[in-house]
Rosetta silent file (secondary structure, phi, psi, omega in degrees, C-alpha in Angstrom):
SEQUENCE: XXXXXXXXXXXXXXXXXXXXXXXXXXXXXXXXXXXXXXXXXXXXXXXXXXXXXXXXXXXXXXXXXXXXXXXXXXXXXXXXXXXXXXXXXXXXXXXXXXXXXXXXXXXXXXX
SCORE:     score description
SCORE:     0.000 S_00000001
   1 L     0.000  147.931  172.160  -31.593  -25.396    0.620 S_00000001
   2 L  -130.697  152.192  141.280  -29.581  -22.203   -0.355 S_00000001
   3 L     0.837  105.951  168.308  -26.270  -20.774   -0.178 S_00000001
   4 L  -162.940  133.482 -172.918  -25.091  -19.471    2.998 S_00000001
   5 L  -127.747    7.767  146.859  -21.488  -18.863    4.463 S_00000001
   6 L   -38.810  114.241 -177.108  -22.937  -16.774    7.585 S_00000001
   7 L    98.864  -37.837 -167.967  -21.358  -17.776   10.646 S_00000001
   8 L   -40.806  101.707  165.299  -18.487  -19.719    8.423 S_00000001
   9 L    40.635   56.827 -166.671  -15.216  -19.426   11.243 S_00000001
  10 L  -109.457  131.963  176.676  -16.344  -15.988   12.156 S_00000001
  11 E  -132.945  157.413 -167.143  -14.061  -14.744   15.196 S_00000001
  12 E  -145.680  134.268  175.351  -14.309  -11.542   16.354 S_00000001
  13 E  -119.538 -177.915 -155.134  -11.555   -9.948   19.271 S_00000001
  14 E  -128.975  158.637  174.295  -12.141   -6.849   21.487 S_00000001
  15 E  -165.545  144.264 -160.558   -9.447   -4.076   21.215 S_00000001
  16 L   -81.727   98.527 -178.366   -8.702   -1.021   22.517 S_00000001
  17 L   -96.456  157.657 -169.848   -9.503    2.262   20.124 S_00000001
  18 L  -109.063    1.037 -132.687   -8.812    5.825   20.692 S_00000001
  19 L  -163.420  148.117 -177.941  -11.536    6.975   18.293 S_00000001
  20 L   -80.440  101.518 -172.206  -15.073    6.595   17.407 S_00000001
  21 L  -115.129  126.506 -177.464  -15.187    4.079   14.191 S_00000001
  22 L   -87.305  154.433 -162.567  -18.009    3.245   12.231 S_00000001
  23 L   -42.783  132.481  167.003  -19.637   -0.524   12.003 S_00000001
  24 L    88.174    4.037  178.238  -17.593   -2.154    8.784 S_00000001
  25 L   -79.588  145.758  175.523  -14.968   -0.122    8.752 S_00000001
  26 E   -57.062  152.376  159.709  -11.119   -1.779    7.896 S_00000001
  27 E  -136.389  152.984  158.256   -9.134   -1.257   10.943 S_00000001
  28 E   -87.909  157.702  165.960   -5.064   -1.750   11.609 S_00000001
  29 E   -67.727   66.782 -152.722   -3.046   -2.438   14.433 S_00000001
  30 E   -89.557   17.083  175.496   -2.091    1.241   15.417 S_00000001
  31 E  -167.479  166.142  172.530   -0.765    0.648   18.986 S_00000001
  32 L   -48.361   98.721  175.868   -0.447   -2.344   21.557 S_00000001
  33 L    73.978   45.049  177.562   -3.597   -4.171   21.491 S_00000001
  34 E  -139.359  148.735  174.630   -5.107   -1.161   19.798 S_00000001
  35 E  -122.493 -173.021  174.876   -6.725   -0.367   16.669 S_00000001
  36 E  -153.495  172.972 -158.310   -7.588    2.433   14.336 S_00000001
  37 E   -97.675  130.121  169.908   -9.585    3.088   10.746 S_00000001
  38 L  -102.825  148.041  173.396   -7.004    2.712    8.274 S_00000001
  39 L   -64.758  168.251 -162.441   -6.427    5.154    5.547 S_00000001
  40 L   -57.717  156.127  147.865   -7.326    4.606    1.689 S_00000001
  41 L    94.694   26.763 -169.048   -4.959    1.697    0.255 S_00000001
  42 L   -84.871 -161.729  145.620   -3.479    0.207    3.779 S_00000001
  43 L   -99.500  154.169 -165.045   -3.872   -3.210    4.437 S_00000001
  44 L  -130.512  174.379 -153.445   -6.303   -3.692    7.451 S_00000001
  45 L  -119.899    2.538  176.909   -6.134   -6.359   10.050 S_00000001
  46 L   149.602 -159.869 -125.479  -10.346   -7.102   10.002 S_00000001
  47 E  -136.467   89.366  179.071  -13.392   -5.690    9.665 S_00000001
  48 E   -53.812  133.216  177.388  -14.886   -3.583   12.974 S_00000001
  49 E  -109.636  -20.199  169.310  -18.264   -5.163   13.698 S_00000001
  50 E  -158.469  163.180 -170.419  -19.060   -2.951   17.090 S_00000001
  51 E  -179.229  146.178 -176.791  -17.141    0.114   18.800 S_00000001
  52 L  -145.730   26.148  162.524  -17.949    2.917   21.612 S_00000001
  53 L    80.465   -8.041  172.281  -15.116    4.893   20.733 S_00000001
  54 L  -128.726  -10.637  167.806  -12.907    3.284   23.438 S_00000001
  55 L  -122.621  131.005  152.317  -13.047   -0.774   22.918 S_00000001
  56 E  -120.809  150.935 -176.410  -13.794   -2.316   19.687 S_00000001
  57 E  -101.050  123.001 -174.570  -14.850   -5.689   18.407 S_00000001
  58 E   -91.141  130.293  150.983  -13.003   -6.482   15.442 S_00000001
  59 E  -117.112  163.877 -165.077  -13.850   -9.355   13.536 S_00000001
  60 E  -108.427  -28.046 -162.381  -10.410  -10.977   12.257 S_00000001
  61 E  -138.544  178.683 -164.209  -11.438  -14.208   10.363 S_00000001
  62 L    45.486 -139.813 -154.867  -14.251  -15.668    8.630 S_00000001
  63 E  -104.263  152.146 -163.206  -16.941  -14.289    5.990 S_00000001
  64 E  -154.180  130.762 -167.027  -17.650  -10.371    5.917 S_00000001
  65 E  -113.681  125.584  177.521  -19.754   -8.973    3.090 S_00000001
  66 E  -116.455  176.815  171.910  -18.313   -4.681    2.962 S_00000001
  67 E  -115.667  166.732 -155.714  -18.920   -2.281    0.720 S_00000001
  68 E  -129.822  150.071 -178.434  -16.435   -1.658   -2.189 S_00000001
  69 L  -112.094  144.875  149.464  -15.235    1.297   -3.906 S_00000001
  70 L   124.199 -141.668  169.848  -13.378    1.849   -7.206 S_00000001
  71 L   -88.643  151.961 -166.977  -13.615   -1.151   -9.693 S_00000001
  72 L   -84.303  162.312 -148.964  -15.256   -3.952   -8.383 S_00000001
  73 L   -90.509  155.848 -176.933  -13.022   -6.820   -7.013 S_00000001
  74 L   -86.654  167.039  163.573  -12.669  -10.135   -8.932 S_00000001
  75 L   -76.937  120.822  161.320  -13.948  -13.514   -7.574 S_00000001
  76 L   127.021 -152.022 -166.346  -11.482  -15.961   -6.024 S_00000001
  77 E   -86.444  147.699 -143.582   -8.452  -14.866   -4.421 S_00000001
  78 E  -155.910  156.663  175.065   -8.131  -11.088   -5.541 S_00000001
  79 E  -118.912  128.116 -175.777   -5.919   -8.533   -3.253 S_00000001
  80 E  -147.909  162.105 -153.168   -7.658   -5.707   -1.643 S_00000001
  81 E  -146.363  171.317  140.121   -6.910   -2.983    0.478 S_00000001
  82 E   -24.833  123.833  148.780   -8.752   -0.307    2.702 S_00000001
  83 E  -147.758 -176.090 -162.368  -10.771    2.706    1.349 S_00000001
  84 L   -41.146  -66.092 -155.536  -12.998    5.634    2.252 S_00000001
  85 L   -53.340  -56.618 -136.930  -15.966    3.355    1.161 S_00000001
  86 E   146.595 -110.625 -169.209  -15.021    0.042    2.713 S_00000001
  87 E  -133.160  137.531  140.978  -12.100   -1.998    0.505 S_00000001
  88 E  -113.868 -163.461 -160.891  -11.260   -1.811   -2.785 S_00000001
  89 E   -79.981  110.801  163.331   -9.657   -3.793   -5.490 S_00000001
  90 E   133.504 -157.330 -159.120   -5.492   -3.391   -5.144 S_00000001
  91 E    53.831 -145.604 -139.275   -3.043   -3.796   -2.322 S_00000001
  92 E  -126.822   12.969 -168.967   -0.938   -5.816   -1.272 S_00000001
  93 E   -99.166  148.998 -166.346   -3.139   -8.733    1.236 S_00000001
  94 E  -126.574  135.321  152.178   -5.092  -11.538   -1.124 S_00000001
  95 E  -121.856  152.149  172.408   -8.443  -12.520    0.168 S_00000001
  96 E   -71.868  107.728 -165.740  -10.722  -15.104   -0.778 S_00000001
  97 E   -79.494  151.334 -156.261  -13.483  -13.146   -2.735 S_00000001
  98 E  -134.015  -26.869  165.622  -17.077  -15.022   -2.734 S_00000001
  99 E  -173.744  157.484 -160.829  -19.462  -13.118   -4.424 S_00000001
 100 E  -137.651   94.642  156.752  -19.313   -9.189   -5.841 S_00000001
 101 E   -79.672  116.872 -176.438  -22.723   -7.042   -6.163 S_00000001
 102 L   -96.784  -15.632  155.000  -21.904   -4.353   -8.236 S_00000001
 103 L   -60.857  -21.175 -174.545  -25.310   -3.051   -8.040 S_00000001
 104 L  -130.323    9.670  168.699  -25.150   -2.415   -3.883 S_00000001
 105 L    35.213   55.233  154.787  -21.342   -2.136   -4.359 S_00000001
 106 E   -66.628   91.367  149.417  -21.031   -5.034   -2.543 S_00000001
 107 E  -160.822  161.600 -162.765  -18.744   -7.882   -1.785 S_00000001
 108 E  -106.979  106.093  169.854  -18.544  -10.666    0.060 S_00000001
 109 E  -117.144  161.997 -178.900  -15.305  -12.290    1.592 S_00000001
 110 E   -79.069  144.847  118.282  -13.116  -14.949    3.416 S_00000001
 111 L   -83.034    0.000    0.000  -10.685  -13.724    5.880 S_00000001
């Protein structure tokens, strides 16, 4: 048996984008039922998992492993925010953090 929190409450919603967004990026709410790539430090509303520049599937909740920029984030519940990269360490939303690879600048969270 091993570890594994794949699959773990993972919902994912479809939303309307104006803009071509790459796989993992944070995204925000920037218009009615629409999202967009948020800029470095925002808080983001999930984690785009697919996108064709005019719908995207967001996921909102459950485990999301990104990549992290800056110092790496602590384990447990740690506040983290949008950047170029993925997320870093700071802002102002607390997620549960789950594991951190600082070698693949890595980590792995609850939403």
């Amino acid at each position: 048996m091993s570890v594994s929190f794949g699959g773990f409450h993972n919902e994912t919603a479809t939303f309307r984008t104006t803009e071509e967004i790459a796989k993992g990026t944070p995204v925000k709410i920037s218009d009615n039922a629409t999202v967009s790539a948020c800029a470095d430090g925002e808080a983001f509303c999930g984690i785009l998992a697919n996108g064709d520049g005019q719908y995207a599937a967001v996921q909102i909740y459950g485990e999301v492993t990104a990549k992290f920029s800056g110092t790496a984030p602590e384990l447990g519940y740690t506040k983290l925010a949008a950047s170029a990269d993925g997320v870093k360490a700071g802002g102002e939303r607390e997620y549960l953090v789950i594991s951190v690879d600082e070698n693949e600048s890595t980590v792995t969270f609850l939403m």
